[in-house]
KEDREN-901993 format. One record per residue (C-alpha): residue number from 0; residue in three letters; x negated, y negated, z negated. Coordinates in steps of 0.001 Angstrom, whole numbers, padded with zeros to 6 digits. Layout:
BEGIN
TILUM|NUM|ALA|X|Y|Z
...
end
This chain:
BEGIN
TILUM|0|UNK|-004106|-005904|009163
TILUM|1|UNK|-006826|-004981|006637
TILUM|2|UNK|-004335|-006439|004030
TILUM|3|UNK|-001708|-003505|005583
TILUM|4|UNK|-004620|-000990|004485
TILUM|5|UNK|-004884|-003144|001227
TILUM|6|UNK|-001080|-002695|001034
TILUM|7|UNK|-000543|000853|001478
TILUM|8|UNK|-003169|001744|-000886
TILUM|9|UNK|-001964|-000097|-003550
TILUM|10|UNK|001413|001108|-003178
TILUM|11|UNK|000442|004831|-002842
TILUM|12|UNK|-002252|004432|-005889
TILUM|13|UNK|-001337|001822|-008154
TILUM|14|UNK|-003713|-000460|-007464
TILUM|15|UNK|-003137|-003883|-008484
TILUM|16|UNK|-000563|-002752|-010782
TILUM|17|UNK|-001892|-003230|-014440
TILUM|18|UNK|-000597|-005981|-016314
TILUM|19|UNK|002710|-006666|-014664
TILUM|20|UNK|005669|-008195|-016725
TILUM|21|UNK|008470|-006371|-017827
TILUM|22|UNK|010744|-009373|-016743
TILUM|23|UNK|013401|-009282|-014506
TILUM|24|UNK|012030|-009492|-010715
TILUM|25|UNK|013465|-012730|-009040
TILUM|26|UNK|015925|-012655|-006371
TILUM|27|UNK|016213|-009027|-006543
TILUM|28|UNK|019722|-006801|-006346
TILUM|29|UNK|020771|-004656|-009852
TILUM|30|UNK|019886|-001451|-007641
TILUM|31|UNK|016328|-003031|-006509
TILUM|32|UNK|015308|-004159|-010181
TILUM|33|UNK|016427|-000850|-011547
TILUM|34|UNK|013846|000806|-008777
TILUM|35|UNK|011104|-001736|-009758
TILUM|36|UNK|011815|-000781|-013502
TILUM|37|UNK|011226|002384|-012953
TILUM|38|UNK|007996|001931|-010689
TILUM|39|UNK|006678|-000435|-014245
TILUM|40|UNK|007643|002348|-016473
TILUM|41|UNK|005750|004887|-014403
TILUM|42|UNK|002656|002860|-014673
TILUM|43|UNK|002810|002372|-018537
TILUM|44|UNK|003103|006366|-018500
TILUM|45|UNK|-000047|006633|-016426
TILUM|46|UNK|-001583|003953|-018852
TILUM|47|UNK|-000572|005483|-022073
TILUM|48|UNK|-001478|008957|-021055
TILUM|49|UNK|-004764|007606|-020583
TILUM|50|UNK|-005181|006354|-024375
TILUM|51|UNK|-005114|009724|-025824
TILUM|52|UNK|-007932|011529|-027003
TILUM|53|UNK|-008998|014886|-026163
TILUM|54|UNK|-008509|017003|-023254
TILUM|55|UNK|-005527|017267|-021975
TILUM|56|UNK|-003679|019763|-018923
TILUM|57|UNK|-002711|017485|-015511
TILUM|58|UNK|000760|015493|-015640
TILUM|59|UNK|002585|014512|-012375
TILUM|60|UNK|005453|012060|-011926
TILUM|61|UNK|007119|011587|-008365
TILUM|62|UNK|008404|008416|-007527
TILUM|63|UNK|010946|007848|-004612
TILUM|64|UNK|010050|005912|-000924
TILUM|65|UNK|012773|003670|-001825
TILUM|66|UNK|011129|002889|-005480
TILUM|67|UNK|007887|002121|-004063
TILUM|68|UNK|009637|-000015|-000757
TILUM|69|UNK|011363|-001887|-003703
TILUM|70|UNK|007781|-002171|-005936
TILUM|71|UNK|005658|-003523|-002901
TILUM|72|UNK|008715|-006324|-001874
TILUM|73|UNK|008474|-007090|-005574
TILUM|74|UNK|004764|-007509|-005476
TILUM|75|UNK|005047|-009807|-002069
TILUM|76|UNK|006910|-011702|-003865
TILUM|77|UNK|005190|-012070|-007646
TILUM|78|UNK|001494|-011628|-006189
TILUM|79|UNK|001667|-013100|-002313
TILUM|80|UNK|-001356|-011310|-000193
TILUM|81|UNK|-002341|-013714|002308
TILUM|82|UNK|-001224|-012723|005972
TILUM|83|UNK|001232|-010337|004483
TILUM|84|UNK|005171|-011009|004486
TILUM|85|UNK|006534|-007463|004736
TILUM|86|UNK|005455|-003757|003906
TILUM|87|UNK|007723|-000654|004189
TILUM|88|UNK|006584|002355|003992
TILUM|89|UNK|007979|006090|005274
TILUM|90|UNK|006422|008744|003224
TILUM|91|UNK|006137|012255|005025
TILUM|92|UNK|005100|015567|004102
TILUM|93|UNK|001335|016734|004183
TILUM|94|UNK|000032|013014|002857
TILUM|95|UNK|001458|011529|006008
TILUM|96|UNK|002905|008046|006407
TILUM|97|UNK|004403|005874|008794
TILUM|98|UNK|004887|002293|008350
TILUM|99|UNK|005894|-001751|009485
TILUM|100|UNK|004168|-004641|008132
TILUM|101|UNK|004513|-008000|009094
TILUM|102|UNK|001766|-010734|009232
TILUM|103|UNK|001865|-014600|009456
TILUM|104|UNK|-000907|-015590|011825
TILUM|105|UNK|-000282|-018767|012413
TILUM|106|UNK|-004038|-019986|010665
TILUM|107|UNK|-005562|-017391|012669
TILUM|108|UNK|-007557|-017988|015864
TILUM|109|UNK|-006629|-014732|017789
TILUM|110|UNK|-005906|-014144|021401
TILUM|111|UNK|-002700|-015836|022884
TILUM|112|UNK|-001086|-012109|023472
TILUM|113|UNK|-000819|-011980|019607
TILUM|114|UNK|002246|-013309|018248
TILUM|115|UNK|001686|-015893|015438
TILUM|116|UNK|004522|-013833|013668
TILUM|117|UNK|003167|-009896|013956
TILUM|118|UNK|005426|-007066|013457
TILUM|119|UNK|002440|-003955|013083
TILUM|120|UNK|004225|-000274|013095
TILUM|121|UNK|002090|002557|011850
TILUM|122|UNK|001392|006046|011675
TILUM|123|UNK|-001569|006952|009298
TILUM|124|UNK|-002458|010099|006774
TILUM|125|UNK|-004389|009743|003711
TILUM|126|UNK|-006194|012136|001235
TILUM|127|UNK|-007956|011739|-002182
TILUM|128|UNK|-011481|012819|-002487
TILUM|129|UNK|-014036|012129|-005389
TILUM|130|UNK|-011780|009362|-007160
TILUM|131|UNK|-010974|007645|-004189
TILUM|132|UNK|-008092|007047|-001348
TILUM|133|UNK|-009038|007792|001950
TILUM|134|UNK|-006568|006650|005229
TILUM|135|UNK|-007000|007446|008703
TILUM|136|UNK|-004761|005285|010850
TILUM|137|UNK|-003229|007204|013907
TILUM|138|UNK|-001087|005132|015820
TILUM|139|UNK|-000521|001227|015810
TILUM|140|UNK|002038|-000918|017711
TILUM|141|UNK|002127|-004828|017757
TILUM|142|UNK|006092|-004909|018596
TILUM|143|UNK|006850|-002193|020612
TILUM|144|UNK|003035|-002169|022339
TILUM|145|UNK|000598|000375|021431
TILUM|146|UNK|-002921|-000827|020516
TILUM|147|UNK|-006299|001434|020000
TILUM|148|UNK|-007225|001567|016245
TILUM|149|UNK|-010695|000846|017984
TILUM|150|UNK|-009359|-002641|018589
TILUM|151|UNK|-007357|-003140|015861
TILUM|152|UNK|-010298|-002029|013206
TILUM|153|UNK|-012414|-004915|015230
TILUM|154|UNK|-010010|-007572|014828
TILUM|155|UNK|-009620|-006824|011681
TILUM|156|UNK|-013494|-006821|010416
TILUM|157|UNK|-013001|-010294|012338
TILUM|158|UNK|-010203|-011889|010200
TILUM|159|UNK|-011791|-010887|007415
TILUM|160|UNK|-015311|-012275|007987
TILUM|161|UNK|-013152|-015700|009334
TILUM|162|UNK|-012110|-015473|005482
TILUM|163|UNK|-015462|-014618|004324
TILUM|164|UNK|-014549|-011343|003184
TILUM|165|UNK|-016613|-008034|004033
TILUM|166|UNK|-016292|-006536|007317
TILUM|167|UNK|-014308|-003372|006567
TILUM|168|UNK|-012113|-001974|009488
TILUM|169|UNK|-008950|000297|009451
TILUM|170|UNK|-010057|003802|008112
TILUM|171|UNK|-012073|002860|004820
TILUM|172|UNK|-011553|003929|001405
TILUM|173|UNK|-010164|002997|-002115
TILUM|174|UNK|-010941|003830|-005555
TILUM|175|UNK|-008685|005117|-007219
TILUM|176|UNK|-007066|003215|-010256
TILUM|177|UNK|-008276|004713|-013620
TILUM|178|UNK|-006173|007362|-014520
TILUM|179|UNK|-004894|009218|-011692
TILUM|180|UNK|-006870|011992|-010549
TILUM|181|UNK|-004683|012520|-007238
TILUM|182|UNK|-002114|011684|-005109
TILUM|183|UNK|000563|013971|-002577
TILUM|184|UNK|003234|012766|-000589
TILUM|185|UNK|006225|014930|000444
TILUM|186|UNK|009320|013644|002773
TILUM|187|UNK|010667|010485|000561
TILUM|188|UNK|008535|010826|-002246
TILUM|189|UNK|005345|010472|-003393
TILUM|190|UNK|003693|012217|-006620
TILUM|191|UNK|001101|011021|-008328
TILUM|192|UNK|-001348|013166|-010673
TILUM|193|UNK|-002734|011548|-013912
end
């Protein structure tokens, strides 16, 4: 679930998005490439914007919840996270979010209760502070049962150090990715500062 955290911030922030081909996503509708297309060209704005010189006033461009739900399916499937096989996210107003992810834990030694196959719902808020994404997780279900974010923060700091990663629960930060200087979300969109 710390990849979910991973997941959202990237989406909402760009990370992990430098460097991405212009190619033609595989196995991907017209309508879903033309959102992806558009999620690409947004991030060679931010990156060009970023090569001028001098000071310049703050831009904004909004993308759609649609265009990113398109972006992160692409980025599933071009860049796999491990755990991760689904992300879709519900932007709100007031930075709010809700979301489903769903996880493969098959290699995972968790308690029998946990399905090897983990649809996670969420309910979260974020804010941007000092060049970095903050998220503060509200509500989680595993199916249609509620779980403490207690819990779920521990089992989390648990997979990771089973994968030798740092032990980083549910509400921790990002930095941002150079270039933007903020981020908003309103019902079905999010807007991005740069």
């Amino acid at each position: 679930m710390a990849l979910a955290t991973l997941a959202v911030a990237c989406s909402l922030s760009f990370g992990l998005l430098a460097g991405l081909s212009q190619n033609k996503p595989p196995s991907f509708s017209a309508a879903e490439t033309e959102k992806i297309q558009r999620v690409l060209q947004a991030i060679e704005t931010v990156q060009q914007a970023q090569q001028e010189s001098g000071r310049r006033s703050l831009r904004s461009l909004t993308l759609t919840e649609s265009e990113l739900n398109a972006y992160i399916a692409y980025r599933i499937v071009t860049d796999p996270l491990d755990l991760l096989q689904e992300l879709q996210l519900k932007l709100l107003d007031d930075n709010r979010l809700e979301g489903k992810a769903v996880f493969d834990l098959r290699q995972e030694n968790l308690p029998s209760f946990i399905p090897k196959v983990a649809p996670v719902f969420f309910a979260a808020s974020f804010r941007v502070e000092a060049g970095r994404i903050f998220f503060s997780f509200h509500k989680i279900f595993l199916g249609t049962q509620e779980l403490a974010t207690d819990f779920v923060s521990e089992m989390i700091k648990a997979i990771a150090v089973a994968h030798n990663a740092a032990a980083e629960g549910l509400d921790r930060s990002y930095e941002l990715p150079f270039g933007l200087k903020d981020i908003k979300s309103k019902k079905g969109l999010a807007i991005f500062y740069y």
